[in-house]
MIROPA-751296 format. One record per residue (C-alpha): z, x, y negated; residue in one letter. Coordinates in steps of 0.2 Angstrom, whole numbers, padded with zeros to 4 digits, always signed. Layout:
// MIROPA-751296
ZXYa;...
END
This chain:
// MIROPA-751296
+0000+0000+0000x;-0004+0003-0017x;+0009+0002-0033x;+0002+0008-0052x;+0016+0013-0062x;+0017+0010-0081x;+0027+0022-0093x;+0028+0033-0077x;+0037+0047-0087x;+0041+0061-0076x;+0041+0052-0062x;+0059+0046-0056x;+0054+0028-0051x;+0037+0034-0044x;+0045+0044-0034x;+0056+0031-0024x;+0041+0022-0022x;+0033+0035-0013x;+0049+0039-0002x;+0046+0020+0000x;+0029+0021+0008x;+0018+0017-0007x;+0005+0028-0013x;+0006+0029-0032x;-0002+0032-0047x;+0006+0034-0062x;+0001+0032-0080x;+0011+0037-0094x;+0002+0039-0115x;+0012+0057-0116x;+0007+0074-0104x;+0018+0074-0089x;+0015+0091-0080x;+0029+0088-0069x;+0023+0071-0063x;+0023+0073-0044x;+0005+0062-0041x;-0010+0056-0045x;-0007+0053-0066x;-0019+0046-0078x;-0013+0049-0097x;-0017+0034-0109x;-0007+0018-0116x;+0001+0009-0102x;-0005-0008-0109x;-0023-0004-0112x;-0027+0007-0100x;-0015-0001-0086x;-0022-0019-0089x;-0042-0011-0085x;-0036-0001-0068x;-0027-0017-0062x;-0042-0025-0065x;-0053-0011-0058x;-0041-0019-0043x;-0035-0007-0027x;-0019-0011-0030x;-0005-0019-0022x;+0010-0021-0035x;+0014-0014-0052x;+0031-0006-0057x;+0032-0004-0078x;+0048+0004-0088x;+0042-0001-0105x;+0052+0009-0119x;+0070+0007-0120x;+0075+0013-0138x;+0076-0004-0145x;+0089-0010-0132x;+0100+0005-0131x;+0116+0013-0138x;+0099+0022-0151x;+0097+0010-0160x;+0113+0008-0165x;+0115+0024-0170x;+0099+0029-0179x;+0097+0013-0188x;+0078+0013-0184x;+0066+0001-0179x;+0059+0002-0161x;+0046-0009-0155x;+0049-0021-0141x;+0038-0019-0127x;+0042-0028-0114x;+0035-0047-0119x;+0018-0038-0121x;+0020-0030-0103x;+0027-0044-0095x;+0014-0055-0102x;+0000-0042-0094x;+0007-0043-0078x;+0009-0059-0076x;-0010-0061-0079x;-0013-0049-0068x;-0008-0060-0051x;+0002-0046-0044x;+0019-0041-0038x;+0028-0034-0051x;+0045-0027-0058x;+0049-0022-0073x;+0064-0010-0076x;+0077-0007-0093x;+0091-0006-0098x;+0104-0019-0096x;+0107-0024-0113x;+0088-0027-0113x;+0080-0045-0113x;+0074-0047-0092x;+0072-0062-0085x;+0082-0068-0070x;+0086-0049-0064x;+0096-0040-0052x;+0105-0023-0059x;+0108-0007-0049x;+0119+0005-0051x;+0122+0025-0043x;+0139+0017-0035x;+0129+0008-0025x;+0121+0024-0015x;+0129+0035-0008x;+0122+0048-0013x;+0121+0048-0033x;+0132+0053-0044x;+0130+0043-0056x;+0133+0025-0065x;+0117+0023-0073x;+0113+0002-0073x;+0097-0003-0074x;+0090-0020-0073x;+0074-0026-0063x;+0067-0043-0069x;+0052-0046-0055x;+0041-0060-0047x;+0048-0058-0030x;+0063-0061-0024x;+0074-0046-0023x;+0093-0044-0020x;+0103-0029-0025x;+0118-0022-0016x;+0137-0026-0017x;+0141-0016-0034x;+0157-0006-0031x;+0170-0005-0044x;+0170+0012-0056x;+0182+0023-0048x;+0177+0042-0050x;+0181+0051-0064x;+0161+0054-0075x;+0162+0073-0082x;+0153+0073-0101x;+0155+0086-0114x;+0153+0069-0127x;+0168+0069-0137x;+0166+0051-0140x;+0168+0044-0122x;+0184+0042-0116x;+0180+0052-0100x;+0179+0067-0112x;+0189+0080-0103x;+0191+0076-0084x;+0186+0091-0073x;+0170+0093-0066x;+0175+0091-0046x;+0164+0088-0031x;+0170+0067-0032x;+0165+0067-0053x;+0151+0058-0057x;+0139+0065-0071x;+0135+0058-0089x;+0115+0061-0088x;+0111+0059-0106x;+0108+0071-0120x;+0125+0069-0126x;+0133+0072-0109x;+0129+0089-0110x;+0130+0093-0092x;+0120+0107-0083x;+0103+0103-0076x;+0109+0106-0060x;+0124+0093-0059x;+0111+0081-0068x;+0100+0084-0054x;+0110+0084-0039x;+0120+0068-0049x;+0103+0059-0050x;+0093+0064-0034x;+0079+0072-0044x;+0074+0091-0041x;+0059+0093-0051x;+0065+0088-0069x;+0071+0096-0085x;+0085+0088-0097x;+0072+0077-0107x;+0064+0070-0095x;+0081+0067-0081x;+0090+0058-0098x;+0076+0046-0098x;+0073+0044-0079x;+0082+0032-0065x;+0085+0040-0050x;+0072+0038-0037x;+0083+0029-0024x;+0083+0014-0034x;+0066+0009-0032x;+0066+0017-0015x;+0078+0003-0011x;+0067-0012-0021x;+0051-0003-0012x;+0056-0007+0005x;+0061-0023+0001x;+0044-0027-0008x;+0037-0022+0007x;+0042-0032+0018x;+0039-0045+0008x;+0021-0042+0005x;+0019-0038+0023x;+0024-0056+0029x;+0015-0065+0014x;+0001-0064+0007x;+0004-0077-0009x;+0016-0072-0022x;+0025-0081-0034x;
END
């Protein structure tokens, strides 16, 4: 199967895709050179809405831009533009399976949030929301319970040692290595920039297989 995926960035969703089972192509309008696969660079409306109707694809992930929805605004006092009615309005012309992914003070319809507690694996709380046409379900969401290391004065975790059990602020004002980011995120081939802005891959490793399932015993969508 097939998923295009708008505002790839570096490659964090993509990724779980693939480890999924999809075979992905991403499209992002700024030079990713550490973007694991096939990559075309170009606006993710204009030049996503012609490859999907080009067709050869199964589904379509988008993270539209965040800025306007997160803790940024607040704090620059700028305006951001708000992607996501555009976005959604494109894919749902498009027929297809989709999800699209922000953050959880954005504007989704009707979605499920995930969250690092929920995986074993990660090191991180990092909610993000997933608004989609198919009907997904998201894990039990485990209370908050290990300490999260940042260098951000503000937080008030600012402090607590850095142990094997912390969890890591992955943001530019968490301030930890690149290592601990990575190893708190499941992500080896990203530098700071591009890890802030990313989710971890075994998010939509997890929505993957369940959107493939679902496509396997259907073939009409809602």
């Amino acid at each position: 199967m097939k998923i295009l995926d708008l505002f790839c960035g570096a490659g964090g969703a993509s990724k779980g895709y693939r480890q999924a089972g999809f075979e992905v192509t991403g499209v992002d309008i700024n030079i990713q050179g550490r973007y694991p696969y096939n990559f075309v660079r170009g606006n993710a409306l204009s030049i996503g809405w012609r490859m999907l109707m080009q067709g050869g694809y199964d589904m379509v992930h988008a993270s539209p831009p965040c800025q306007k929805y997160s803790d940024l605004a607040k704090r620059t006092g700028l305006e951001y533009p708000d992607l996501i009615g555009p976005t959604r309005e494109m894919l749902e012309d498009s027929g297809l399976p989709y999800i699209i992914e922000n953050v959880d003070t954005a504007p989704l319809k009707d979605p499920i949030m995930l969250c690092g507690a929920m995986f074993p694996d990660l090191r991180v709380y990092r909610h993000r929301l997933f608004e989609s046409n198919l009907d997904l379900v998201a894990p039990q969401h485990p209370k908050h319970e290990a300490l999260v290391f940042t260098h951000d004065k503000r937080k008030n975790h600012y402090g607590q040692p850095m142990t094997e059990s912390s969890f890591v602020q992955v943001t530019g004002g968490g301030n930890a290595s690149i290592a601990d980011k990575r190893r708190a995120m499941g992500i080896d081939w990203m530098i700071h920039k591009e890890i802030n802005e990313a989710i971890p891959p075994a998010y939509t490793q997890y929505l993957g297989e369940q959107c493939k399932k679902i496509l396997q015993n259907s073939k009409n969508y809602s």
